[in-house]
Each structure stands twice: as structure tokens, then as C-alpha cells.
C-alpha positions in Angstrom: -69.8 91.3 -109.5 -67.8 94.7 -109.6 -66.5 96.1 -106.7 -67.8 99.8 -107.0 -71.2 98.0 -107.5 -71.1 96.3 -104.0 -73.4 98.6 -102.8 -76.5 97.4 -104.8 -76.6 94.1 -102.2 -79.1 93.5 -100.0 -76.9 92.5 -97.6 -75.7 95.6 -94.6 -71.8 94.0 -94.4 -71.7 94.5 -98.0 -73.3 98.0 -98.0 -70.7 99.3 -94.9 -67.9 98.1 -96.9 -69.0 100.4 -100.4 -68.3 102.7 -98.2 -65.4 101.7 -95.6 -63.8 98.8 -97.8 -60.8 100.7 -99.3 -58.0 100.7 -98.8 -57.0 103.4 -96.4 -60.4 104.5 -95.5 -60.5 102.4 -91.3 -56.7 104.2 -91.0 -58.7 107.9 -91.4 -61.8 107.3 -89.4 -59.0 105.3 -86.9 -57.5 108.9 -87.0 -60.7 111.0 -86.6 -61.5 109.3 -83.5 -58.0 110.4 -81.8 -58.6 113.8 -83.4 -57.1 114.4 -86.4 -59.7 116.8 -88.1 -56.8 118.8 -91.1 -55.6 117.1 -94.1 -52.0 117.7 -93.9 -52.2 116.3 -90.3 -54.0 113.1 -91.4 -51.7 113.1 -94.2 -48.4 113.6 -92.4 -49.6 110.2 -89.9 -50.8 108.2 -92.4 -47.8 108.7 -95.3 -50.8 108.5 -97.9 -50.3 110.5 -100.8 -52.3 113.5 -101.0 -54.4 112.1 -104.0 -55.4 109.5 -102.7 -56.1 111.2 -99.2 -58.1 113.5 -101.1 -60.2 111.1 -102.6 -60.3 109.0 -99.7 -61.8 112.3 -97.4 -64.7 113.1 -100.5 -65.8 109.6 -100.6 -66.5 109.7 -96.7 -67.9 113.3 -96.8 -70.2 112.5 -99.5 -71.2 109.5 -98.0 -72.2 111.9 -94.7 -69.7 109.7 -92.9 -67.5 113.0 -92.2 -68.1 116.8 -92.9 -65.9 119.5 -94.4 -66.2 122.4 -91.6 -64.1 125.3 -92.8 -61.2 126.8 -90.0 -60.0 129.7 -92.4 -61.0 132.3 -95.0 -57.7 133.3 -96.6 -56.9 131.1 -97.9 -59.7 128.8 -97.2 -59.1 125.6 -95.4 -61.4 122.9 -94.0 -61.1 120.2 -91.1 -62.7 117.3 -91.6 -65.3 116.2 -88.7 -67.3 112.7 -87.7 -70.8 112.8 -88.0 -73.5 111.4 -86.2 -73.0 108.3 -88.8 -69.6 108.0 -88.4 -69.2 108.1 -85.0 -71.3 105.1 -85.1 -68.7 103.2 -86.7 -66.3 103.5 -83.0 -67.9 99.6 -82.1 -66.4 98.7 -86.1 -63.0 100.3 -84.9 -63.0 99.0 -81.5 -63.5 95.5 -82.5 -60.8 95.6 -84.9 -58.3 96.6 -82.7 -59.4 94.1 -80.2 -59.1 91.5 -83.1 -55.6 92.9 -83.9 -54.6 93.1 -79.6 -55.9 89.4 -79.2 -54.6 87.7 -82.7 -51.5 90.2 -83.8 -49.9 91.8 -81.1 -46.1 91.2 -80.4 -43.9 89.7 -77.9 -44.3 93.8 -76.8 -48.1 93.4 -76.3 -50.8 95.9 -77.2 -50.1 99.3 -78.9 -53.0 101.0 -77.1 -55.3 100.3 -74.1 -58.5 101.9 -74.0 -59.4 103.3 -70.4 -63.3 103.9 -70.0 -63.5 107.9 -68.1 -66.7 107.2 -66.0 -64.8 104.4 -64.4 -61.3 104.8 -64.8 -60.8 101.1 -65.9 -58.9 99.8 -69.0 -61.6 98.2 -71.0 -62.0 96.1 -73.9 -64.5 95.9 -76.7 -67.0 93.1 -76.1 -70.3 92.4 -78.2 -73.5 91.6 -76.2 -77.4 90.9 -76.6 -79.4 94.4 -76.3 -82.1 92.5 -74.9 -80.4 90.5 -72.3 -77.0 92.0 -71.8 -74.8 88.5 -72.4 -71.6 87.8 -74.6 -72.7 87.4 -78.3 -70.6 84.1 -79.6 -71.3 83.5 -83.1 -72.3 79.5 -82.2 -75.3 81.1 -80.2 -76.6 83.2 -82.7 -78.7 82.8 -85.8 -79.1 85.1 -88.2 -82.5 84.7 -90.5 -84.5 86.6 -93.3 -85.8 90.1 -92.4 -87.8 92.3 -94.4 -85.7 93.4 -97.4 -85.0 89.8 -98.0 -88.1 88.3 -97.3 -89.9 88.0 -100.8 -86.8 86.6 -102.5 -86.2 84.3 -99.6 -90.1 82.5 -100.5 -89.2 82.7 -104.1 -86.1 80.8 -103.6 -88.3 78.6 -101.2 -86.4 79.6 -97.8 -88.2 80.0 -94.8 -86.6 81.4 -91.4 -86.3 78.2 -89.8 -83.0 77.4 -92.4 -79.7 78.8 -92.4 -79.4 81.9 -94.5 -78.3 81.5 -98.1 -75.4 83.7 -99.7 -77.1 83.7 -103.0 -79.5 85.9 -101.2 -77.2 88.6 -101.1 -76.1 88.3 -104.9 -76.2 92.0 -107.2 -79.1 90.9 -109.5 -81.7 90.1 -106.3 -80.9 93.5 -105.7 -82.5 95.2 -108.2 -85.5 93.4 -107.7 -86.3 94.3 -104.2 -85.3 97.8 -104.5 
């Protein structure tokens, strides 16, 4: 399979990497969330080359992920804002960074701590049950079939009761659920 044609899996990790799977792309949204809204800012923290920046910033406005909002008529200039959709991707952000705090920092510690405002505490990212409020540990939960995946699931003869197959998720399934 073809990178650019990741998108075409029934699978939602493989989906929300077509679009935040380059290279470059968490650093902008990482940016976003602190602020950064013009292009020469994001270019001037990141050191990305203004190509690739540009491309980078279409891809995520197309994708409805950001929007173009223009600051300036003459000449004209945009800043580049998160959507409703991309601000849903803070958890994706957070978790990273408590990845990288937990597994990467140095002898120096953490580069940032994250203070929650209605409480004043420093907080950390942690993943819990909507239903029931507890830790989510990936030996206590089990993913099975849901509706996209359903009818190639019984022609593959998989039921809910067994572990998820990857072949599931593979490009040609694809086209024949959608």
C-alpha cells in the first residue's frame, strides 16, 4: 500500500494519520495550541522551510483541521486558526508529550508542565473509561468489530468474541465497504 492512499482504510488510526502523519504536521498543531496563528511566526519556531510550511498549513486547512482567517488587506495576509476538529486533536498532543515527559526526558526533567486553570494544579494527560471514569490500560480493554467492519468481518468468518484481525484494515476491504 501507498502512503497518500492510507486514507482509504477502514481503520480511524490509519485515517488520523492521512492527515497528521507527516512529517512536521504534530510540530504546527503543537504550535497552534500555544498560539502561533502567522506563518512567518510558525516558520521562524519551527526552522521549516517555507515550502514545506506552506504545504504543510494547506494540507490542514483543506482538511478543515485549521482555517485561513485573513488579518490584513494590503497586502493581504492570513493567520492560521484551530477548528472545532482540530482542537479535538489537544488529547493526541497531550498524550504525546506525556509519552515523551515519561520515556524521553533528560537528567533535566520535563520541558513543560501543564497546570489545569480551574484548579490551579499541574496536571498530566491520563486516558479513562467515559462510562465509568477509571484508568484505560490497554490489558483491560478489547477492541472488537463495529459497524464499518462488520460485513467483512462475517466474510472473513470473525465474530466479536476474537481478537480483531489487521487484514481487516487492508486498502482493498476498503473499497468494498465504502
Amino acid at each position: 500500500m501507498r502512503w497518500n492512499d492510507i486514507d482509504k482504510q477502514v481503520c480511524s488510526v490509519a485515517r488520523s494519520l492521512s492527515i497528521v502523519g507527516e512529517r512536521w504536521t504534530l510540530l504546527i498543531l503543537r504550535d497552534a495550541f500555544f498560539g502561533t496563528r502567522r506563518f512567518d511566526q510558525f516558520q521562524s519556531n519551527l526552522g521549516i522551510t517555507r515550502h514545506r510550511l506552506s504545504e504543510r498549513l494547506g494540507k490542514l486547512v483543506e482538511q478543515g483541521v485549521l482555517r485561513k482567517v485573513q488579518y490584513h488587506d494590503r497586502p493581504v495576509r492570513y493567520e492560521y486558526r484551530l477548528t472545532r476538529k482540530g482542537l479535538a486533536l489537544y488529547p493526541v498532543l497531550m498524550s504525546l508529550a506525556r509519552f515523551g515527559d515519561d520515556w524521553m526526558a533528560g537528567e533535566d526533567g520535563v520541558p513543560l508542565e501543564y497546570v489545569h486553570q480551574s484548579c490551579g494544579h499541574k496536571t498530566r494527560p491520563v486516558l479513562t473509561c467515559s462510562e465509568c471514569g477509571e484508568a484505560l490500560r490497554p490489558e483491560e480493554v478489547k477492541p472488537q468489530v463495529g459497524p464499518a467492519l462488520q460485513g467483512m468481518a462475517a466474510e472473513m468468518g470473525q465474530d466479536n468474541a476474537d481478537p480483531v484481525s489487521p487484514a481487516l484494515f487492508r486498502q482493498e476491504h476498503a473499497s468494498e465497504v465504502s
